[in-house]
C-alpha positions in Angstrom: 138.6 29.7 44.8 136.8 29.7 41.3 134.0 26.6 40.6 136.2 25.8 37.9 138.9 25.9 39.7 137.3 23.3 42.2 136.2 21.5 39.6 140.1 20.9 37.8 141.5 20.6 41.8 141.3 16.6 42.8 139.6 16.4 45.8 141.4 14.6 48.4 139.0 11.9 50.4 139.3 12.6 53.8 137.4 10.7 57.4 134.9 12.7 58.5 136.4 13.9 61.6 139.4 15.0 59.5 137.3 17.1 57.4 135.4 18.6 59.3 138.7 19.6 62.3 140.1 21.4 58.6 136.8 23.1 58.0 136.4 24.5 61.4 140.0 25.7 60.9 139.4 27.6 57.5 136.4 29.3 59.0 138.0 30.3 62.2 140.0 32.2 59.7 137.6 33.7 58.0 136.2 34.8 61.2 138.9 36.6 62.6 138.1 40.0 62.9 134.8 39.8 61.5 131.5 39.7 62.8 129.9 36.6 63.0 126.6 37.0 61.3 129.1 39.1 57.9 130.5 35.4 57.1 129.0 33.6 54.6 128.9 30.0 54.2 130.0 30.3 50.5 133.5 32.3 52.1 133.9 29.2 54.1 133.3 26.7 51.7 135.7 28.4 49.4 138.5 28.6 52.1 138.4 24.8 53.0 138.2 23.9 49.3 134.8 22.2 49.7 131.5 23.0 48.1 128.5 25.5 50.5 126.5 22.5 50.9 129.4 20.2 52.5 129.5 23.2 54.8 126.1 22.9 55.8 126.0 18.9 56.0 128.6 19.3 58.6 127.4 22.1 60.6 124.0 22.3 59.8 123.2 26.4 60.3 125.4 29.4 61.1 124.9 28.7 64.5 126.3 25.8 64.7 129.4 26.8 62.5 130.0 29.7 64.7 129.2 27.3 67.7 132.3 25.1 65.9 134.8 27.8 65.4 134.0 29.0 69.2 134.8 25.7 70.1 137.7 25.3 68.0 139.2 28.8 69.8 138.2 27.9 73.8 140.0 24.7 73.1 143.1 26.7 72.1 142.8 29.0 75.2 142.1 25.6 77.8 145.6 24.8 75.8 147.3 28.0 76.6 146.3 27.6 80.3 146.5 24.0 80.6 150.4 24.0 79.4 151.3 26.4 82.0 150.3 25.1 85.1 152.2 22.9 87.1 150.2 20.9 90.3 153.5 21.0 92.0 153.1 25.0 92.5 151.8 26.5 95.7 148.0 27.5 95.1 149.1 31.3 94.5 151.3 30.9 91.9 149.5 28.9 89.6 146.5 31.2 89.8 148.5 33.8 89.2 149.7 31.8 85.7 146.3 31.1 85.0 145.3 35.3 84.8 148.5 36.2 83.1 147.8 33.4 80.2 144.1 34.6 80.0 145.5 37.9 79.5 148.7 37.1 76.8 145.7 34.8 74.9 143.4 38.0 74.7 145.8 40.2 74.1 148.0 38.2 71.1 144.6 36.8 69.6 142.6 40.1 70.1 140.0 39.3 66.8 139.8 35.9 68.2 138.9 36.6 71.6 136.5 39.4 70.5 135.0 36.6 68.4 134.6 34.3 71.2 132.7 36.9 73.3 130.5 37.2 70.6 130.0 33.4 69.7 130.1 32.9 73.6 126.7 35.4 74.3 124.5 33.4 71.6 122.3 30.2 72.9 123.5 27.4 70.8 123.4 24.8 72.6 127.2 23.5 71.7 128.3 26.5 73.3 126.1 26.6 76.3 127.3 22.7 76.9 131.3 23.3 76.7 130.7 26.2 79.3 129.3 24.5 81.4 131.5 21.9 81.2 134.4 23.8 82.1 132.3 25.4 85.2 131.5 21.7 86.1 135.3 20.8 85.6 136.4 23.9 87.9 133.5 23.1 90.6 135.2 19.3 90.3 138.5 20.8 92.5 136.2 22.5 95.1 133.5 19.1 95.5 130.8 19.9 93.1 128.2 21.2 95.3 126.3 23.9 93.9 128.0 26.9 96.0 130.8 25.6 94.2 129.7 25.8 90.4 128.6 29.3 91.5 131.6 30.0 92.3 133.0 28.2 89.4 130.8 30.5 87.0 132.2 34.1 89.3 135.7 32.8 88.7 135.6 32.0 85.2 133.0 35.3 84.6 135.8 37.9 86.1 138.4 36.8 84.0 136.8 36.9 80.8 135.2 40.1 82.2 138.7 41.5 83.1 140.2 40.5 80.1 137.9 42.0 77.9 138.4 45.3 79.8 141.8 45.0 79.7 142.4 44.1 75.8 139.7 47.3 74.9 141.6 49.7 76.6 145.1 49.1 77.8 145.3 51.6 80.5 147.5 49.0 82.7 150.2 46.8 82.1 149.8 43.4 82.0 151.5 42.5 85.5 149.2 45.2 87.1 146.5 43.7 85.3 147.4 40.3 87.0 147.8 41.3 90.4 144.3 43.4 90.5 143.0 40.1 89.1 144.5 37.9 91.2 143.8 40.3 94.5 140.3 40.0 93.6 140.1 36.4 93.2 142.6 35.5 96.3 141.4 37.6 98.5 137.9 36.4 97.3 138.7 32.6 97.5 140.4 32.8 100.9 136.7 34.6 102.3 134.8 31.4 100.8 137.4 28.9 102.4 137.2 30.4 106.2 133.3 30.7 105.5 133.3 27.1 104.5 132.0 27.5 101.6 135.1 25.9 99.2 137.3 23.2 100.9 140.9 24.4 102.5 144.2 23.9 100.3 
């Protein structure tokens, strides 16, 4: 979008928070399929209709933009995951839903999850806070001792791992993909329950 073309558009006034949910959207468009540090503030700006320096009044640096839109895209996946599961499903089966929509959410938004593997490696401390949260929320089920968020961090680690691996090179289909995950992780679980380690079912 054109300055002048700003300039003639009326701006509509927005709450903050409103603002700055449609900003984070716009640039997790402009992110897709890109590298992170190839985005410029000024192509964000320009795709949430705003001027650069509202940009930077919200998110300060282009870490914490790219901390925004990685938040912005785990919140989609917790979504994904979140709307499948059912507490009234034995143990197995849910697991099992929570590989396969790990895998269908790396797989149908490949450029997103690349971008979140990126976001997720950097320091920011936005980013290092929501993962940790989510190991914190995992640990939560198996009483929040530290063997558990260690286990919390494996879980979570092998299937971001495994989905990476999976969406780079395709050489399984995706219900293989699930049960080698799943094996792992079961298999894996069960050893930690009989040593005591994670509470029994």
């Amino acid at each position: 979008m054109s300055q002048a073309a700003k300039a003639t558009k009326p701006q509509t006034r927005l709450d903050p928070a409103t603002r700055r949910a449609l900003l984070v959207q716009a640039a997790a468009e402009v992110f897709r399929g890109r590298e992170p540090g190839d985005v410029s503030f000024e192509e964000v700006a320009d795709a949430g209709g705003v001027s650069r320096s509202l940009v930077y009044a919200y998110f300060g640096d282009r870490g914490g933009l790219i901390a925004a839109v990685y938040l912005h895209n785990l919140d989609q996946l917790d979504r994904e995951v979140g709307r499948a599961l059912d507490d009234r499903l034995p143990d197995d089966v849910r697991l099992r839903t929570i590989i396969r929509r790990y895998l269908l959410f790396a797989r149908d938004n490949e450029a997103t999850w690349n971008l979140m593997a990126a976001a997720g490696a950097l320091r920011h401390p936005a980013i290092q806070a929501a993962k940790r949260e989510r190991i914190e929320r995992i640990a939560a089920s198996w009483g929040s001792t530290p063997s558990t968020r260690l286990v919390s961090r494996g879980v979570v680690g092998l299937l971001e791992a495994g989905a990476q691996d999976w969406v780079d090179h395709y050489d399984c289909g995706i219900e293989r993909a699930t049960e080698v995950l799943f094996a792992v992780l079961w298999d894996g679980l069960a050893g930690l329950r009989s040593r005591g380690i994670l509470a029994a079912s």
